[in-house]
C-alpha positions in Angstrom: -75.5 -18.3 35.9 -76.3 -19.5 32.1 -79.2 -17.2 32.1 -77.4 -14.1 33.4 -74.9 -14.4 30.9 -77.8 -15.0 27.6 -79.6 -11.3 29.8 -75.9 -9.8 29.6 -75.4 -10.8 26.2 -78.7 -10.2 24.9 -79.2 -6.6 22.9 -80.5 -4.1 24.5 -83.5 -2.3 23.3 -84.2 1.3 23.7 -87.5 3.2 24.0 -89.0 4.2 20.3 -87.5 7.7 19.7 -90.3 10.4 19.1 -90.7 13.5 17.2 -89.9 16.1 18.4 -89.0 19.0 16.8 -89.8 20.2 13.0 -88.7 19.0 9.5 -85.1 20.4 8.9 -85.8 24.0 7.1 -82.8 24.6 5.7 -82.5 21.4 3.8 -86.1 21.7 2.7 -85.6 25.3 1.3 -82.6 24.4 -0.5 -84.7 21.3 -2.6 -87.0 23.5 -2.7 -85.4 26.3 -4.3 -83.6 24.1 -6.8 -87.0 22.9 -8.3 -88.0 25.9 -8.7 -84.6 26.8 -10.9 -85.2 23.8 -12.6 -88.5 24.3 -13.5 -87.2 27.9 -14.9 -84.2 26.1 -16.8 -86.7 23.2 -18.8 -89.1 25.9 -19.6 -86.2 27.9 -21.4 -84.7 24.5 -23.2 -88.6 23.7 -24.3 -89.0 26.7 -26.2 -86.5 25.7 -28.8 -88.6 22.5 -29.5 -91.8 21.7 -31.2 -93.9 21.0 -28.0 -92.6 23.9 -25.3 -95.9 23.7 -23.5 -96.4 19.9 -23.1 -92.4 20.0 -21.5 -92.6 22.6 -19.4 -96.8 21.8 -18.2 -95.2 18.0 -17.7 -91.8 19.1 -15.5 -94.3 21.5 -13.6 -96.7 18.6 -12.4 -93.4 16.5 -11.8 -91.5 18.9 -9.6 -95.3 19.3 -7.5 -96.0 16.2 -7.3 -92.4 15.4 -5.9 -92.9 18.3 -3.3 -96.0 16.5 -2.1 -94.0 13.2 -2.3 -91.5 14.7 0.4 -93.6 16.2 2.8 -96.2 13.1 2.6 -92.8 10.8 3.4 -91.4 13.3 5.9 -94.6 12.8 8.4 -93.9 9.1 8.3 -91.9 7.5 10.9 -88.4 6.7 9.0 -88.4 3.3 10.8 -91.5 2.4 8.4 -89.4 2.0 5.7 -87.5 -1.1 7.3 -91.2 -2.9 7.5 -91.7 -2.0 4.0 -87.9 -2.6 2.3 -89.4 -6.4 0.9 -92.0 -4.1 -0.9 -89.8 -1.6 -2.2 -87.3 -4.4 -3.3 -90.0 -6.3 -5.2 -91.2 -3.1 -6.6 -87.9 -2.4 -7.8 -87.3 -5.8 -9.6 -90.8 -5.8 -11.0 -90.0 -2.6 -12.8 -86.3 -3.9 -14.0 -88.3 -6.9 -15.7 -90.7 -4.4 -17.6 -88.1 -3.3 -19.5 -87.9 -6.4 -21.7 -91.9 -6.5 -21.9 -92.7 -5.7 -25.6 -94.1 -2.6 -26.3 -93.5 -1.7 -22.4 -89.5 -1.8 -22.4 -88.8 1.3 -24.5 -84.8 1.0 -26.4 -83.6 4.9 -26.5 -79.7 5.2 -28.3 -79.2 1.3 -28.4 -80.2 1.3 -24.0 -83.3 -0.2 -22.7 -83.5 1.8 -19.6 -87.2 3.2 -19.5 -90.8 1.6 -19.5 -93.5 2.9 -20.9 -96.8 1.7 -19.2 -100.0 4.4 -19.0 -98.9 7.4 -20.6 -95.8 7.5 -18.0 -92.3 7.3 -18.6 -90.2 6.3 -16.3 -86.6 4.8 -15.5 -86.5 2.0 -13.1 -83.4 2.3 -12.1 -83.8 5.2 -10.1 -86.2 3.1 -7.6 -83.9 0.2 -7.4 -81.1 2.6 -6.1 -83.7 4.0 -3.4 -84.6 0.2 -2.6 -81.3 -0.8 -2.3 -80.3 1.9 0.0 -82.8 1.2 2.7 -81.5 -2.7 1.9 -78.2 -1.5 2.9 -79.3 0.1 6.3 -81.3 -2.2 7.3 -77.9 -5.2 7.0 -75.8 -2.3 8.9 -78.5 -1.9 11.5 -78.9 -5.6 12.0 -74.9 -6.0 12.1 -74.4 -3.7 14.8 -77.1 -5.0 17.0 -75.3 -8.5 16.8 -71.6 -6.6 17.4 -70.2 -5.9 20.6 -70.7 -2.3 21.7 -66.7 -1.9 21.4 -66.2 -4.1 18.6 -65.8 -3.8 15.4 -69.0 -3.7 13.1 -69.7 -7.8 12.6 -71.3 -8.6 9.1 -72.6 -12.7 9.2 -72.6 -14.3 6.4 -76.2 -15.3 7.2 -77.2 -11.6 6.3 -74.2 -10.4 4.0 -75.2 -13.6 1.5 -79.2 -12.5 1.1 -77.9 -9.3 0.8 -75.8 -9.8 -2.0 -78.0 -11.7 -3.9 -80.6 -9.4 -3.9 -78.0 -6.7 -5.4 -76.9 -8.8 -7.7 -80.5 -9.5 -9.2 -80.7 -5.7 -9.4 -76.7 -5.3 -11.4 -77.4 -7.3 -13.5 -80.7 -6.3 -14.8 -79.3 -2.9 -14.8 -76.4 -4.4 -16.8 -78.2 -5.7 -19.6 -79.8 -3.0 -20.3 -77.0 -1.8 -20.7 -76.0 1.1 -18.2 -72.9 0.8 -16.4 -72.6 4.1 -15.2 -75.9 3.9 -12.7 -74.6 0.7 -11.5 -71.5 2.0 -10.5 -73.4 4.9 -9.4 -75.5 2.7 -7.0 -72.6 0.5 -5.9 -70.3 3.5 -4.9 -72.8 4.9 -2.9 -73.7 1.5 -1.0 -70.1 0.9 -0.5 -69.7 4.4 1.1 -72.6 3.3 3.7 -70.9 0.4 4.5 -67.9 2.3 5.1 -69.5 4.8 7.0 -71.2 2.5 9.0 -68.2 0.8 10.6 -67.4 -2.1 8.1 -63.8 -3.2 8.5 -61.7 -2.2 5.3 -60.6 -5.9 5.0 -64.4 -6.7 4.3 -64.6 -3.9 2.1 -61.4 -4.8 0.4 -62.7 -8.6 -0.4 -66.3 -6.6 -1.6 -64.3 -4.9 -4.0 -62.4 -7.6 -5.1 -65.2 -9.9 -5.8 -66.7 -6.9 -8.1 -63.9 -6.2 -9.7 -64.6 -9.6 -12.4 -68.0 -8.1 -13.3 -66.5 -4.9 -14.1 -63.9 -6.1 -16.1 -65.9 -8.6 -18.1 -68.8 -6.2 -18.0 -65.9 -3.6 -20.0 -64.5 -5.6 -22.4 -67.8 -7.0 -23.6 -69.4 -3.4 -24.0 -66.7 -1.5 -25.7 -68.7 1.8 -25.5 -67.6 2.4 -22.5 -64.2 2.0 -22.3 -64.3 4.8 -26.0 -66.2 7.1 -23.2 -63.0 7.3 -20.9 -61.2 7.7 -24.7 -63.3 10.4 -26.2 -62.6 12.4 -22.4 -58.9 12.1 -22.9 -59.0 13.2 -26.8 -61.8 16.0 -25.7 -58.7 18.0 -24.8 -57.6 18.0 -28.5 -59.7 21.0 -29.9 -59.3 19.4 -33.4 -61.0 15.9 -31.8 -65.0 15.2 -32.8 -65.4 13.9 -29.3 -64.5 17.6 -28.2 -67.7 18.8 -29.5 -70.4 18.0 -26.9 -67.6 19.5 -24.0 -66.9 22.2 -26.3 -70.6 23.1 -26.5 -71.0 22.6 -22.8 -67.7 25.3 -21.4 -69.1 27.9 -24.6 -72.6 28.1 -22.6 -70.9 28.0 -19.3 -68.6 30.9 -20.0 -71.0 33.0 -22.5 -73.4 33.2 -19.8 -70.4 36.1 -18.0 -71.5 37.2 -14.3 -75.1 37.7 -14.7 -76.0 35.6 -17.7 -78.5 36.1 -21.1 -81.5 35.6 -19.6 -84.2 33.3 -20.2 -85.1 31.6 -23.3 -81.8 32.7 -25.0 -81.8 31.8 -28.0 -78.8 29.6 -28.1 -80.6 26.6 -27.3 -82.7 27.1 -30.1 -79.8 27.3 -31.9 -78.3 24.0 -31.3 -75.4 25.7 -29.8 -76.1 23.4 -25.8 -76.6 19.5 -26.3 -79.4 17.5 -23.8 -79.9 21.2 -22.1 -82.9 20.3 -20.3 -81.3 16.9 -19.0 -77.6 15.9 -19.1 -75.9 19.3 -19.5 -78.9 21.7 -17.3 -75.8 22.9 -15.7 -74.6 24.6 -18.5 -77.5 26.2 -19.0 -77.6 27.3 -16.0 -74.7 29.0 -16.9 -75.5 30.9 -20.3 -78.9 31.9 -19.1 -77.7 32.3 -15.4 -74.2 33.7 -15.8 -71.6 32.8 -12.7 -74.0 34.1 -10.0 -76.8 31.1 -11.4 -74.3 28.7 -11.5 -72.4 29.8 -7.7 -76.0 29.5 -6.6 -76.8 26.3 -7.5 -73.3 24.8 -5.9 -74.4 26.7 -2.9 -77.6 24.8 -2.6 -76.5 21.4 -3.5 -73.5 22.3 -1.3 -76.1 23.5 1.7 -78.5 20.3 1.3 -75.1 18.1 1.8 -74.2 19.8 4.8 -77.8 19.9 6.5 -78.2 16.4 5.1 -75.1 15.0 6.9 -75.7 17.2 9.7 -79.7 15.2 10.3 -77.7 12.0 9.9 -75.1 13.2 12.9 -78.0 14.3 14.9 -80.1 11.5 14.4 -81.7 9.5 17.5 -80.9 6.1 16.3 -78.2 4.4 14.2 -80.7 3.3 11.8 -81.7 7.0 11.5 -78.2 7.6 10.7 -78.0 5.1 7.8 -80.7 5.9 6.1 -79.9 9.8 6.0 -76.1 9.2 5.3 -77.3 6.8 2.5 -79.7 9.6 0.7 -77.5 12.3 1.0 -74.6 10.5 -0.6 -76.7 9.7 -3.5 -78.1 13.2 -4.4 -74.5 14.7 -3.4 -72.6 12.2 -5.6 -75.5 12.4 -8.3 -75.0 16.2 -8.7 -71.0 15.9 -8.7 -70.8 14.0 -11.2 -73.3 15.9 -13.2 -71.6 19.4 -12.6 -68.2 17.2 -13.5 -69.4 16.3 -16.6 -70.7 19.9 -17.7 -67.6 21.6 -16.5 -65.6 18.9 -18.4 -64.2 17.4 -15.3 -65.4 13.8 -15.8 -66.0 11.6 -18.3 -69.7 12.1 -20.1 -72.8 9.8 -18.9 -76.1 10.5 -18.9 -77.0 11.1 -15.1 -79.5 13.9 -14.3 -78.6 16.7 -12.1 -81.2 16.2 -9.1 -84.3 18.3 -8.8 -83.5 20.4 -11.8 -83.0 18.2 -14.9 -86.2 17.2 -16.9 -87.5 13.9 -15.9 -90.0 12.6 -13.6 -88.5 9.2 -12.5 -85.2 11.1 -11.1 -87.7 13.5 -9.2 -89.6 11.0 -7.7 -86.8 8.8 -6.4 -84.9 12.1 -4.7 -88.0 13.2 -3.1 -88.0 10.2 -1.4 -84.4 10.4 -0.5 -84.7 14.0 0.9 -88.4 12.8 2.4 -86.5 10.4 4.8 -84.2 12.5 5.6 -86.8 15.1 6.6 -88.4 12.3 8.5 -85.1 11.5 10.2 -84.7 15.3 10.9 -87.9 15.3 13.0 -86.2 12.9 15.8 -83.3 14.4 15.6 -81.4 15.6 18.7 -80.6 19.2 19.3 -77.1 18.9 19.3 -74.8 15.4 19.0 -74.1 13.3 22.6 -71.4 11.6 22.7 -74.2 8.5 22.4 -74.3 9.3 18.7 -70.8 10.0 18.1 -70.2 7.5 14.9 -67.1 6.0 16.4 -69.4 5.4 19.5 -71.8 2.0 18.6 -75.3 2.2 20.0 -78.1 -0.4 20.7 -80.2 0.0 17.8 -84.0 -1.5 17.0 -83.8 -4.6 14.8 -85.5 -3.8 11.5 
């Protein structure tokens, strides 16, 4: 009798999904397209500096090299990733500790939040998030193997503690350096997983409230970002000086009209756009782009979060499901916040608009993202069964 009950209570393993079916094109031909806009919007804000063709030649081999990056990670087996998380994680960390290497860690506007190391620039955060995402599926995956199949999703402390230090390690290295905004950027999307994934809100309340210390001490200790939230609140006041970078943003936005002054206009050149390659592409987008420019690029963000959260519905496994919800969320939430702070919507911080703003870390780490999801895509099902339904728990692989 004992050992029926440890074969009843056992999990139960199902066969390996396989591949069947092609990469998702839709979602491909909407990253896609927006590198190619992107690369069209850097090589207009290049031409108003010193050094147009090193900018442009630079986001060129960026955005190819991060189309190679997604198709190379969409043949791989998603599941892969799991084996490979410690790797990733360590990867991650290493990079975080560069930045207070001399002469590697390189301080920008009071932050040190890039390293320097072989001619390359690049932000570590952006890997840590990725890391940290497949972190994150791999604790849900493990939580509801060890959950009854009616049950509510079941987090031991045996996995949530690991788990927490090793995103701990990761906030506050991103802390110091200092940059609040991608940490709550990478904890808003994690929480949303767990969410997603069938956490209990109680758990996700006492998450929440065990954060909420760091935030507040993290605040009050670096003023600069409370006189962000400030400077929105006063931007309204056109006689304010913190109205002048929101001011410069909504004149490009609504100079552009329906069809937009072209290329290379020579507003940027004029100083008239701050950041207009990076933090406020949008609004370029929108003087050299007009309304249709900027409706398009809503339209493609809007299409890769639909087909994105459509792979993750469809997806064979709950594992599958995780990591494609997890990716999505990040480039969706990403360019929200982005467009928010363009439009004036949200308070300003320097987060990249994915795909499209100049930078090759941000590149990198979303053609990852979108790579799994591709991956992910390849097993999908046709159409949902009620197997797959969310609210319907599944035996999963452990990772």
């Amino acid at each position: 009798m004992k050992a029926a009950g440890n074969v009843q209570n056992a999990p139960v393993e199902e066969e390996m999904p396989r591949p069947n079916r092609k990469v998702d094109i839709l979602l491909l031909f909407s990253v896609s397209f927006l590198l190619c806009i992107g690369i069209g919007m850097v090589m207009s804000a290049a031409l108003s500096t010193d050094q147009p063709f090193r900018l442009f030649s630079r986001q060129l081999v960026s955005g190819a090299i991060a189309l190679i990056v997604m198709l190379v990670v969409a043949g791989i087996d998603y599941h892969r990733w799991f084996e490979w998380r410690l790797f990733l994680y360590v990867g991650g960390m290493l990079s975080l500790v560069a930045l207070y290497i001399p002469h590697v860690g390189m301080v920008m506007n009071g932050a040190r939040r890039w390293i320097h190391l072989a001619g390359l620039t690049l932000q570590p955060s952006e890997l840590a998030r990725d890391a940290m995402i497949i972190l994150t599926a791999v604790l849900l995956v493990k939580a509801r193997n060890q959950s009854l199949p009616d049950g509510p999703l079941v987090l031991p402390r045996k996995n949530l503690i690991p788990f927490g230090v090793f995103l701990g390690l990761y906030v506050v290295l991103i802390l110091r350096e200092p940059d609040f905004g991608s940490c709550m950027f990478m904890i808003s999307v994690l929480f949303l997983m767990f969410y997603l994934g069938g956490a209990p809100i109680a758990l996700l309340g006492k998450l929440a409230a065990g954060a909420l210390p760091v935030v507040v001490w993290f605040l009050f200790h670096h003023r600069y970002t409370l006189e962000r939230f400030s400077n929105f609140r006063m931007a309204r006041h056109a006689s304010s000086a913190a109205a002048t970078q929101l001011g410069q943003s909504l004149v490009a936005l609504g100079a552009g009209g329906v069809t937009g002054a072209g290329l290379g206009h020579d507003w940027v050149g004029g100083g008239i756009l701050p950041e207009p390659g990076t933090d406020f592409i949008f609004a370029l987008v929108g003087e050299q782009l007009g309304l249709v420019g900027t409706l398009s690029v809503v339209f493609l963000f809007g299409l890769l979060f639909y087909r994105g959260m459509l792979v993750a519905k469809r997806a064979p496994d709950f594992a599958g499901r995780m990591l494609a919800l997890g990716f999505t969320l990040s480039i969706a939430i990403e360019a929200v916040f982005n467009m928010g702070v363009a439009t004036g919507l949200l308070p300003t911080k320097g987060i990249p608009l994915p795909f499209m703003s100049f930078g090759g870390s941000s590149l990198l780490a979303n053609a990852l993202g979108v790579g799994i999801i591709l991956s992910v895509s390849r097993f999908s099902r046709s159409a949902p069964s009620p197997k797959n339904d969310p609210s319907q728990p599944e035996a999963v692989h452990e990772p």
